[in-house]
C-alpha positions in Angstrom: 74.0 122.0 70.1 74.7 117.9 70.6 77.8 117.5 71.0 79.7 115.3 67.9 81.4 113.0 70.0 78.3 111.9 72.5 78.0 108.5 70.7 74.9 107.9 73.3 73.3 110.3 71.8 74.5 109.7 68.1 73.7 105.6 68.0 71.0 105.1 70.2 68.3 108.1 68.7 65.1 106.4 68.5 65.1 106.3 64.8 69.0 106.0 64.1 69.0 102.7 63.7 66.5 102.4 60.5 69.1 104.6 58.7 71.7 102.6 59.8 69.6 99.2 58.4 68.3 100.7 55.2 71.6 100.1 53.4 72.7 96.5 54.1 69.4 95.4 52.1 69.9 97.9 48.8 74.0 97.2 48.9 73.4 93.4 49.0 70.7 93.4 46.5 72.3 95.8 44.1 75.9 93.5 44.7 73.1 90.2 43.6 71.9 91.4 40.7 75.1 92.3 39.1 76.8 88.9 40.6 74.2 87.4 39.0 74.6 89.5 35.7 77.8 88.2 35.4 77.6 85.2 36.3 75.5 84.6 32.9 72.5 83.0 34.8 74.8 79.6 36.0 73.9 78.1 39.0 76.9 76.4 39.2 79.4 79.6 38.9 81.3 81.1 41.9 79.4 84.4 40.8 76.2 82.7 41.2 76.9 81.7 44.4 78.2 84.8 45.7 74.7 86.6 44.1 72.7 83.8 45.7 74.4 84.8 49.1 73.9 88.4 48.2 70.0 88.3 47.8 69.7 86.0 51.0 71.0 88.6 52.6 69.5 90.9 51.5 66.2 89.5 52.2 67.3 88.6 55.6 67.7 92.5 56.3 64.6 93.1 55.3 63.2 92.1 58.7 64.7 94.8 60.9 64.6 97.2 58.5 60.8 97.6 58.5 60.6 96.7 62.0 63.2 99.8 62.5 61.0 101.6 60.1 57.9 101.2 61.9 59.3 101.8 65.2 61.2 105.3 63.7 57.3 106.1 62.5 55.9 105.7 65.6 58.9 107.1 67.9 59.8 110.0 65.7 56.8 110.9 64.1 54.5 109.8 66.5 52.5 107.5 64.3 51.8 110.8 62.2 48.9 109.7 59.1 50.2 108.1 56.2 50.2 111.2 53.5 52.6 112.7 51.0 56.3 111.8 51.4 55.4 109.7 54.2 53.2 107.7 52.1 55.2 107.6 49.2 58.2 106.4 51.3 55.9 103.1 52.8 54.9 102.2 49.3 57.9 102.6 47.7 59.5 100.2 50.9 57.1 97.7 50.4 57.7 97.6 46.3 61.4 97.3 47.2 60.6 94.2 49.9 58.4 92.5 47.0 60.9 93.3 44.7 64.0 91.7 46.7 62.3 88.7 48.2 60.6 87.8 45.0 63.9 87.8 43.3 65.5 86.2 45.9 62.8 83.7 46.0 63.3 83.1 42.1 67.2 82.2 42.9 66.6 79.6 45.9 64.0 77.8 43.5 66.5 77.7 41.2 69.3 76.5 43.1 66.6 73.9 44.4 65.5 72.3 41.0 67.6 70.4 38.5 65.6 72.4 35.7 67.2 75.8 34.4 64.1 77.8 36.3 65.7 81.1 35.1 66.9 82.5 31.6 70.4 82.6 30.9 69.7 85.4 28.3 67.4 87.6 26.7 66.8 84.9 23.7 66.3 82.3 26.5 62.7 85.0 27.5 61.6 85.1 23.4 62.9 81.7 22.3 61.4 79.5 24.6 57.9 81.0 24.0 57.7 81.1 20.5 59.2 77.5 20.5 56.4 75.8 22.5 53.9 77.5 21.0 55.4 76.0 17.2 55.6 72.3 19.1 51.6 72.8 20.0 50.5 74.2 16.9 52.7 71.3 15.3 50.7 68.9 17.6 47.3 70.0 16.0 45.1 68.5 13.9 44.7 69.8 10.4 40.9 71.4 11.2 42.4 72.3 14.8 45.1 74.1 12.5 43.1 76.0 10.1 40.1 77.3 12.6 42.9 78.9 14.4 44.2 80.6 10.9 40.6 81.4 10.3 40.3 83.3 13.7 43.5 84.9 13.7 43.0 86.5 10.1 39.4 87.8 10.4 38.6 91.5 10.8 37.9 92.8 14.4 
């Protein structure tokens, strides 16, 4: 039996430290997105900052995760095929990393560009749509206009 106390043993396991690592990226992205929920999508909000600085580091971790993860695979497992849980558990990792650093990715461009890059609200995803499509269909001419109606009418 190891002995509870034997921190040796405990913290420096060859794959110990990936479940060590695996939190500090969910925590900081979960604490992001809901920063970032209540900061009502303004970059300019203490909330926004602090979700900005959330996802940053959240991406940041992401780097010694997989590295930990890859090294656990190969140390503990010893580089065992890629089937079942194991497999599940690499694709679901790599969904989460594309998740995170696409996200955070969506927040540095916004804090980089004078324009609003993201929506404030769920109106801001259906009404900005709908409204530039009006403004071009506005900007047709009248046979432009009424081919379209045509088209959109007939029977499939």
């Amino acid at each position: 039996m190891v002995n509870p106390l034997n921190w040796r043993r405990i913290h420096l396991e060859r794959h110990a430290q990936h479940v060590v690592f695996i939190h500090f990226p969910i925590g900081l992205f979960i604490s992001g997105v809901i920063f970032d929920l209540f900061s009502g999508g303004k970059r300019d909000s203490h909330l926004g900052t602090a979700a900005y600085l959330n996802l940053s580091g959240a991406a940041a971790f992401l780097l010694p995760t997989i590295v930990s993860g890859v090294l656990a695979w190969q140390f503990a497992l010893g580089g065992a095929r890629l089937e079942g849980i194991l497999l599940l558990h690499v694709v679901a990792a790599m969904s989460a990393t594309a998740l995170m650093v696409a996200t955070w990715w969506l927040h540095w461009r916004a804090r980089k560009s004078r324009v609003a890059f993201l929506p404030r609200n769920l109106s801001d995803c259906t009404h900005r749509p709908l409204r530039r499509i009006c403004e071009r269909h506005q900007s047709l001419s009248p046979s432009e206009r009424e081919r379209i109606h045509r088209f959109m009418n007939s029977s499939v």
